[in-house]
MARKOL-563010 format. One record per residue (C-alpha): x, y, z; residue in three letters. Coordinates in Angstrom, 2 decimals, m for minus. Each point is the difference from the previous one (the first is absolute). Example, Ala and Ser with C-alpha at 12.3 -4.5 7.8 and 13.67 -1.06 7.14 Angstrom:
BEGIN
<<12.30,m4.50,7.80>,ALA>
<<1.37,3.44,m0.66>,SER>
// end
This chain:
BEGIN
<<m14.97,m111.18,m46.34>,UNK>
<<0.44,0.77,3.30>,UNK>
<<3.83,0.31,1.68>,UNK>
<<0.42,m1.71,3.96>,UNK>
<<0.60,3.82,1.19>,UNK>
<<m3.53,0.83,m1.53>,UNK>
<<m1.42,m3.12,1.44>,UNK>
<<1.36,1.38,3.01>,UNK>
<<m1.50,3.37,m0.26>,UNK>
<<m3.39,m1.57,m0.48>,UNK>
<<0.18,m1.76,2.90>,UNK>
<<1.53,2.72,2.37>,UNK>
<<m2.76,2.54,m1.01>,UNK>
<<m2.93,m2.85,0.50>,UNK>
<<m2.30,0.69,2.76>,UNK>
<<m0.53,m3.87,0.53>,UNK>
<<3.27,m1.32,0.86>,UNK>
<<0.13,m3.78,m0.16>,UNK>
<<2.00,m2.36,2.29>,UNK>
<<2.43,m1.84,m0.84>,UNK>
<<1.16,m3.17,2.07>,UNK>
<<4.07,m1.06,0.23>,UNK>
<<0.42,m3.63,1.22>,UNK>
<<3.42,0.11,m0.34>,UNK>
<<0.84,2.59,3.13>,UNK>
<<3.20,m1.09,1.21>,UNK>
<<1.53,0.64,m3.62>,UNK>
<<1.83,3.04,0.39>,UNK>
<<m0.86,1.47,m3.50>,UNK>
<<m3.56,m0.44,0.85>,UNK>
<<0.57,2.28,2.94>,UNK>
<<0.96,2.59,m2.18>,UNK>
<<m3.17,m0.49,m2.61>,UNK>
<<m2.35,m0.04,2.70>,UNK>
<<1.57,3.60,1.07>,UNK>
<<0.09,1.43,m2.87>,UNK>
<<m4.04,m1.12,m1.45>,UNK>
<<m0.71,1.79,3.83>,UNK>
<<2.03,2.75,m0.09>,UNK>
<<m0.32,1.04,m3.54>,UNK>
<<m4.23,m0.61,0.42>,UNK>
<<m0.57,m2.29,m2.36>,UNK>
<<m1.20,m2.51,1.42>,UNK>
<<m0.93,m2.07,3.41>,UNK>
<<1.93,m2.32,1.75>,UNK>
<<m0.17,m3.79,2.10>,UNK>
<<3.42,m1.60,0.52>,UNK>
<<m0.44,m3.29,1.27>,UNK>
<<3.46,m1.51,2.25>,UNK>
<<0.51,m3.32,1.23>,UNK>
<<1.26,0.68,3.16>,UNK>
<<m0.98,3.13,2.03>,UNK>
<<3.77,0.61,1.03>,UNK>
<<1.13,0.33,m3.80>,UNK>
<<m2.07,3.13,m0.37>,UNK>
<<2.37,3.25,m0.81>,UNK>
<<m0.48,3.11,2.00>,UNK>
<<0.55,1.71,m3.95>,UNK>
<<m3.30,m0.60,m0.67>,UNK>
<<m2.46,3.08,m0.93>,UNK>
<<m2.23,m0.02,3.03>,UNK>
<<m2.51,0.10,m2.75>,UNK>
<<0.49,m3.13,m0.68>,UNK>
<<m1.95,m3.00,1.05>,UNK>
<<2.02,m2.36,1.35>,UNK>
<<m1.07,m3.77,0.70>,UNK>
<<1.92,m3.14,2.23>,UNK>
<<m1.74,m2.79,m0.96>,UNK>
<<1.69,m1.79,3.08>,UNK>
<<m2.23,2.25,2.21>,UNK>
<<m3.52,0.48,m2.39>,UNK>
<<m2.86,m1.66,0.72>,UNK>
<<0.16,m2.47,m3.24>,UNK>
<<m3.79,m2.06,0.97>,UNK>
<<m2.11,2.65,m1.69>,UNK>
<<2.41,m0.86,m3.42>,UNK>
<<m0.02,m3.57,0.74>,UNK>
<<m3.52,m1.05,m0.10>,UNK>
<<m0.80,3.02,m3.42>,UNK>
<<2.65,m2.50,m1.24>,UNK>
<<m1.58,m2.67,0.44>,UNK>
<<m3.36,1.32,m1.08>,UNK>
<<1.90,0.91,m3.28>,UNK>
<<1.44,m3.14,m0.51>,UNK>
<<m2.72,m1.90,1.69>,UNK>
<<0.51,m4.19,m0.85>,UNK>
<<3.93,0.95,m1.41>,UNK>
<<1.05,0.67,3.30>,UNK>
<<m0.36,m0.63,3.65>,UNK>
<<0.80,1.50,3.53>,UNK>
<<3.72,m1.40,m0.01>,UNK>
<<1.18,1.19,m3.34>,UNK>
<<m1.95,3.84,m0.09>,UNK>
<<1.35,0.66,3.56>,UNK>
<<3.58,m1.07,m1.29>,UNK>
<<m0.26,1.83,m3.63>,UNK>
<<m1.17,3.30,2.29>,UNK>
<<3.49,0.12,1.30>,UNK>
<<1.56,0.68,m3.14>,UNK>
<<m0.49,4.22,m0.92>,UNK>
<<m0.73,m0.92,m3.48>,UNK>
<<m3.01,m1.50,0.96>,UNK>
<<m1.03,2.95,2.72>,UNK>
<<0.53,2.39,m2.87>,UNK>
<<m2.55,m1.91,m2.35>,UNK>
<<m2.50,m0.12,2.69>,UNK>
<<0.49,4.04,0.96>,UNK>
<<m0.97,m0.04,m3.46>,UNK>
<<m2.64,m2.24,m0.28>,UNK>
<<m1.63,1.27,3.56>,UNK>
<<0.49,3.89,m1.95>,UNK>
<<2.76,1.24,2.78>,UNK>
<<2.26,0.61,m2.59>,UNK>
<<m0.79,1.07,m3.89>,UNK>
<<3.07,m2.02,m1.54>,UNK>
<<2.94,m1.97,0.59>,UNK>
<<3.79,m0.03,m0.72>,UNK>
<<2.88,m2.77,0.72>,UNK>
<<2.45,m2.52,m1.53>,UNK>
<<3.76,1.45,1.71>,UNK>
<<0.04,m2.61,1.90>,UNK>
<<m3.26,m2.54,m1.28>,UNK>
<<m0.19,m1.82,m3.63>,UNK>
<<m2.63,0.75,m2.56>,UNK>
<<m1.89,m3.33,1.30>,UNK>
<<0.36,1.44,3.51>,UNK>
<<m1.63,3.20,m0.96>,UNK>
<<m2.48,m1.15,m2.73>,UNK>
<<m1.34,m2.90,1.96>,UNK>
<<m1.79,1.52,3.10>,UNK>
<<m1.28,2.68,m2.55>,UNK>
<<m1.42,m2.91,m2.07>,UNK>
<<m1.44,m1.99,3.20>,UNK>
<<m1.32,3.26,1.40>,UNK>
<<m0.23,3.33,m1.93>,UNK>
<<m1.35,m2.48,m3.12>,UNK>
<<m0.12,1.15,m3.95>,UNK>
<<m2.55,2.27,m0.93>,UNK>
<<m3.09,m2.04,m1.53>,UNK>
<<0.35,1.54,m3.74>,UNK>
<<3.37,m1.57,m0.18>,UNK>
<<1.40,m3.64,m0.02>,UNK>
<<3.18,0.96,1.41>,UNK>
<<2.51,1.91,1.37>,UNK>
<<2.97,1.57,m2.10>,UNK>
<<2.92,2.14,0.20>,UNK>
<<1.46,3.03,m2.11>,UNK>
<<3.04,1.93,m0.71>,UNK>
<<0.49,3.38,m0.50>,UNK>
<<2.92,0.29,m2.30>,UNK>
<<1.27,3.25,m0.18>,UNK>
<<2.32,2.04,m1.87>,UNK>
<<0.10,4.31,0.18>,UNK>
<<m3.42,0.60,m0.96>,UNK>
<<m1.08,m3.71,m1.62>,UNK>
<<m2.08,m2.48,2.49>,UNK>
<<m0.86,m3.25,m1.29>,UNK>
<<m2.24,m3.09,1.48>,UNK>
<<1.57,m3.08,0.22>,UNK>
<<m2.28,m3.06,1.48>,UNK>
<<0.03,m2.39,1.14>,UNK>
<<3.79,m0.36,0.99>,UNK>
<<m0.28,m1.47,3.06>,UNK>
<<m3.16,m2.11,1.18>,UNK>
<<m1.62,m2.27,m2.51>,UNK>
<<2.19,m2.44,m1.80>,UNK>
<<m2.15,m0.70,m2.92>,UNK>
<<m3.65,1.88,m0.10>,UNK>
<<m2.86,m1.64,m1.87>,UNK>
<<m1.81,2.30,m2.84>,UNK>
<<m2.51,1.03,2.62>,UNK>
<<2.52,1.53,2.67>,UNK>
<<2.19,1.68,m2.88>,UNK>
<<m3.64,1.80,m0.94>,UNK>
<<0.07,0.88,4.04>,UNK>
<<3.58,0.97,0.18>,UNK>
<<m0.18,2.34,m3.23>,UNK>
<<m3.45,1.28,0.82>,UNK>
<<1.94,0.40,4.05>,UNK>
<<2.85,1.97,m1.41>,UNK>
<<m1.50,2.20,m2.10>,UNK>
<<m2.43,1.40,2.71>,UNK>
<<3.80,0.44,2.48>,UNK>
<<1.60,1.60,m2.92>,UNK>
<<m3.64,2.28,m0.22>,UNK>
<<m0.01,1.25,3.32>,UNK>
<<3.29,1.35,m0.48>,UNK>
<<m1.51,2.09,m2.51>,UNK>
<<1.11,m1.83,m3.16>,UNK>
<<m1.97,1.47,m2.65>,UNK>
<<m1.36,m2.30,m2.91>,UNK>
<<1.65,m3.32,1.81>,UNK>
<<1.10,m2.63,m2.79>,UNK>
<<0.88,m3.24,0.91>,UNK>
<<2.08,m2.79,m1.90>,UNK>
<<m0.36,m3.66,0.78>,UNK>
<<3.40,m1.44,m0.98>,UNK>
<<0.57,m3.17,m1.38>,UNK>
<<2.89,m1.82,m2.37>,UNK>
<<m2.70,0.90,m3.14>,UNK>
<<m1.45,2.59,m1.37>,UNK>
<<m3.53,0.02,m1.62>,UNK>
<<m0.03,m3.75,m0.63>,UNK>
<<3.99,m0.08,m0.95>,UNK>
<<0.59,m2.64,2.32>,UNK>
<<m1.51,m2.86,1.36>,UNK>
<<m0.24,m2.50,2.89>,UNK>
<<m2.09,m0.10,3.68>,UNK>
<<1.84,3.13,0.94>,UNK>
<<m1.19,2.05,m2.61>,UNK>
<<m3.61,m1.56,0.05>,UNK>
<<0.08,1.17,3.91>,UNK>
<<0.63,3.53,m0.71>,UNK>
<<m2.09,m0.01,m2.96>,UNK>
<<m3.05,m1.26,1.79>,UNK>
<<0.56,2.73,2.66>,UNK>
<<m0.29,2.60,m2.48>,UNK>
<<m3.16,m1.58,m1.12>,UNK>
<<m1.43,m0.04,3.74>,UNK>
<<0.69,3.85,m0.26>,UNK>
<<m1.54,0.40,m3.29>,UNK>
<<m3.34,m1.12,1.88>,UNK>
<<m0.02,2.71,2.12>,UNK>
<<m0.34,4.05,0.37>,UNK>
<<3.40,1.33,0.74>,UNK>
<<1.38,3.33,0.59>,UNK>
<<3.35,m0.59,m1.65>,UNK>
<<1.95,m1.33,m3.33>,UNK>
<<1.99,m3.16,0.25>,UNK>
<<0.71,m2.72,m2.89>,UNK>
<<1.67,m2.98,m0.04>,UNK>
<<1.42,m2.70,m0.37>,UNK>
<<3.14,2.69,m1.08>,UNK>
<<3.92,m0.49,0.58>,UNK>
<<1.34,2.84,1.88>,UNK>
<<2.06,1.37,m2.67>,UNK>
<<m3.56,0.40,m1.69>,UNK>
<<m1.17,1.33,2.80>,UNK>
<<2.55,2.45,0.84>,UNK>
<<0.18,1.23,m3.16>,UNK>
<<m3.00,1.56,m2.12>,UNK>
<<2.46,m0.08,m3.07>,UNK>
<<0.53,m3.74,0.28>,UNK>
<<m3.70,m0.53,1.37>,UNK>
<<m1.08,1.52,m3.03>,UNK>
<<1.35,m2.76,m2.13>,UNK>
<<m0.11,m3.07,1.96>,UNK>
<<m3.85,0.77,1.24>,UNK>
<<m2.43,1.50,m2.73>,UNK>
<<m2.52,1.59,1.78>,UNK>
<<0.92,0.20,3.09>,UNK>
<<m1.97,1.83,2.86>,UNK>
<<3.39,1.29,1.73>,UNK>
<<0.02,3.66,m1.34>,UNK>
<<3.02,1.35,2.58>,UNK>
<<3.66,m0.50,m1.28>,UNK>
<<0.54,m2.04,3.51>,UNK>
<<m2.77,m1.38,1.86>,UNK>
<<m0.39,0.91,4.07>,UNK>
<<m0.17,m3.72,0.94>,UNK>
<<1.29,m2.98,m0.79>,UNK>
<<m1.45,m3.70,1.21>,UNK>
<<2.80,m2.87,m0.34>,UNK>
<<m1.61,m3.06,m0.74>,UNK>
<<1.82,m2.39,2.73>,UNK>
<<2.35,1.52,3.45>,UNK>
<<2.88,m1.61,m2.14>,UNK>
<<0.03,2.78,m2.68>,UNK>
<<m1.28,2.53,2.29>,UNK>
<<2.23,m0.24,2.39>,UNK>
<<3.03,m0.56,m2.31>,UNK>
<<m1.18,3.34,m2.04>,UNK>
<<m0.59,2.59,2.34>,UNK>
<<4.27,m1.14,1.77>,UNK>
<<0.33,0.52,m3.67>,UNK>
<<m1.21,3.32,m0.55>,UNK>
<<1.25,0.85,3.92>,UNK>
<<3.97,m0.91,m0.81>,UNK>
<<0.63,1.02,m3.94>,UNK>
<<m2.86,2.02,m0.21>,UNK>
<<0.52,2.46,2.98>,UNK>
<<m3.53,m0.35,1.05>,UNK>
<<m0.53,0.23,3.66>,UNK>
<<m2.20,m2.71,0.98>,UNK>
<<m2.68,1.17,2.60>,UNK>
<<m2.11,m2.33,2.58>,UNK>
<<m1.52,m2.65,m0.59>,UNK>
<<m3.42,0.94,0.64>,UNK>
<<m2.48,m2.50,0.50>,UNK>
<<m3.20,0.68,m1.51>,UNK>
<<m3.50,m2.09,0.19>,UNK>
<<m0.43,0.03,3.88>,UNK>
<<m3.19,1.28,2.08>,UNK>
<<2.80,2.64,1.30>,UNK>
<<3.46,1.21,m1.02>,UNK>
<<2.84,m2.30,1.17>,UNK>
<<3.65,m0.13,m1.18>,UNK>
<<3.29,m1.89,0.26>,UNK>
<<3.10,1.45,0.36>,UNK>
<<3.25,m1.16,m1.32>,UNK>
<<2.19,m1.35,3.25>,UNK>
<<2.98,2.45,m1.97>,UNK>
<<m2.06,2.55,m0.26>,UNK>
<<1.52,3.36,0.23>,UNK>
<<m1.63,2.91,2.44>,UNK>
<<m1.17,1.88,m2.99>,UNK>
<<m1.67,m3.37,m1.51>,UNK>
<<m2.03,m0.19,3.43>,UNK>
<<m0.86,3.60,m0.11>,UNK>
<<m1.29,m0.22,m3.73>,UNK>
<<m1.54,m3.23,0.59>,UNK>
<<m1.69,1.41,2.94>,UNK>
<<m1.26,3.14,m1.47>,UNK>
<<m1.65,m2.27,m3.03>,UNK>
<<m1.54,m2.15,2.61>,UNK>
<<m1.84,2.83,1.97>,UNK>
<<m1.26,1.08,m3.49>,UNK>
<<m1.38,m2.88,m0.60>,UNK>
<<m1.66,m0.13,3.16>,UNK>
<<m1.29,3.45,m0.98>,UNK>
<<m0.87,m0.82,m3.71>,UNK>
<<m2.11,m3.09,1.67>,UNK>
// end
C-alpha cells in the first residue's frame, strides 16, 4: 500500500497538478498547508478569506487568494439557484454564498478547483452539507460515507463508516463496502478483502441487526466484484484467520487480516476505531469522505498541522485518482 510520502511523490512528479481550494484562510495552520502543497509542487492552490484585510503577507505569491467581501458573488448566486432550483430562492442562495464553505463547493462544482478541504473551524454538517446540496453523490451510489485509515508502522486498515451514517440500510452497507474497497484499491492494495462486521458470525447470532448485514452481503453476492469480503463476521473472526477458520467454514476471506472493515451502525464504528487509536497505538487518519461527484473532506477542528497536510495530500489524490 502506498505511504503519504509516496502519495506525495506521485503527486509532485504529475504533470497535471490539481487545485485544491482552502475555505478556511484566516486559520493560521492553513496558511502553512497552503505553502507548503505550493512550494513543495504538489499541488494548486485557492484560499478563500472573509475579509480582504485578514489576508497574510506570508502567503506564497503562488497562491490564489480570494475576499469574498470584495468578489463578485451574482455569477455563484443564480448557478445556486439553478442547482437547487424550487429548494431555494434569491434571499437564502445570496445569504448561504457568504459563507466560504459554500464558495468552495461551488469552485468545485463550476470546475475552478479539483477538490476541497475544511472543518478547523466548520462542523462535519457545515462541510458535508453544501457538498450534498451542490457537488451531489455520484449516481452509482446511494450515499455518501466516510473512512479511516488506521495505521500502525507498516499495517493500514479501513474503518467505515465512523462518522456519517448512524444506521445504513443493507443497500448503502453494499455501497459503503463496494466504496471502500475501490479507496483502499487506488492506494494500491493488492487482492482487497473486505469484512462486514456484525455481533454474529455465519448465522451465530440473530436479530434485525444481523439480518441487515446479512442482506448486504447478499446484495453483493448479485453482483461482479473485484474483491473478497464475507460477512456477517465478529471482528475477532475477522481479524484473525486462525479464529475465522473455526467460527466461519468456508469462508471467502483468504488474508490473515482483511484491508477493510465496514461497522454495521456509527455507534460501533466510531467506538472501535478510538478503540484501536488509544490501546491499540493505531494512528487514526482522515476521515475521508467517499461517494461524492468530487473529492471533499472534513477536518477535525483539533486537528494537528501534520493531520491537515496528510489529509490534504489524500484529497489531491483523490482528485487525481477521479
Amino acid at each position: 500500500m502506498y505511504s503519504v510520502e509516496q502519495i506525495k511523490e506521485i503527486l509532485v512528479n504529475s504533470d497535471h497538478k490539481k487545485t485544491i481550494v482552502l475555505p478556511e484562510g484566516e486559520e493560521p495552520k492553513i496558511q502553512e498547508v497552503a505553502n507548503l502543497l505550493v512550494r513543495e509542487n504538489i499541488s494548486k492552490v485557492i484560499m478563500l478569506f472573509q475579509k480582504e484585510v485578514s489576508i497574510p503577507k506570508t502567503l506564497d505569491s503562488k497562491i490564489e487568494v480570494i475576499a469574498i467581501d470584495k468578489m463578485n458573488k451574482e455569477p455563484l448566486v443564480q448557478k445556486f439557484m439553478d442547482l437547487r432550483k424550487e429548494k431555494t430562492n434569491l434571499e437564502q442562495a445570496t445569504k448561504l454564498m457568504e459563507q466560504a464553505s459554500y464558495i468552495g463547493s461551488m469552485f468545485v462544482k463550476m470546475e475552478k478547483a479539483d477538490c476541497m478541504l475544511c472543518g478547523i473551524t466548520y462542523t462535519t454538517a457545515d462541510t458535508i452539507r453544501p457538498a450534498l446540496q451542490i457537488i451531489k453523490t455520484s449516481p452509482d451510489v446511494a450515499l455518501a460515507a466516510s473512512v479511516l485509515i488506521m495505521n500502525k508502522g507498516d499495517e493500514n486498515y479501513f474503518f467505515t463508516d465512523c462518522a456519517l451514517n448512524l444506521k445504513p440500510t443493507s443497500e448503502q452497507l453494499a455501497d459503503i463496502a463496494k466504496m471502500t474497497a475501490k479507496f483502499a484499491q487506488s492506494f494500491n492494495v493488492k487482492n482487497t478483502e473486505v469484512a462486514l462486521l456484525s455481533y454474529s458470525t455465519d448465522g451465530s447470532g440473530s436479530g434485525e441487526d444481523v439480518a441487515r448485514v446479512k442482506q448486504a452481503v447478499e446484495l453483493l453476492d448479485k453482483q461482479t466484484l473485484d474483491f473478497n469480503y464475507a460477512g456477517e463476521i465478529q471482528f475477532d473472526a475477522a481479524w484473525d484467520k486462525e479464529i475465522r477458520d473455526k467460527k466461519f467454514k468456508n469462508c471467502k476471506l483468504t488474508k490473515q487480516t482483511p484491508d477493510v472493515f465496514v461497522f454495521p451502525d456509527i455507534n460501533s464504528g466510531n467506538i472501535g476505531y478510538k478503540i484501536a487509536q488509544r490501546m491499540g497505538g493505531y494512528e487514526a487518519i482522515g476521515p475521508f469522505i467517499l461517494g461524492f461527484n468530487k473529492p471533499v473532506n472534513d477536518l477535525s477542528r483539533g486537528a494537528t498541522l501534520t493531520d491537515i497536510i496528510n489529509t490534504a495530500i489524500i484529497t489531491i489524490f483523490q482528485a487525481m485518482e477521479g
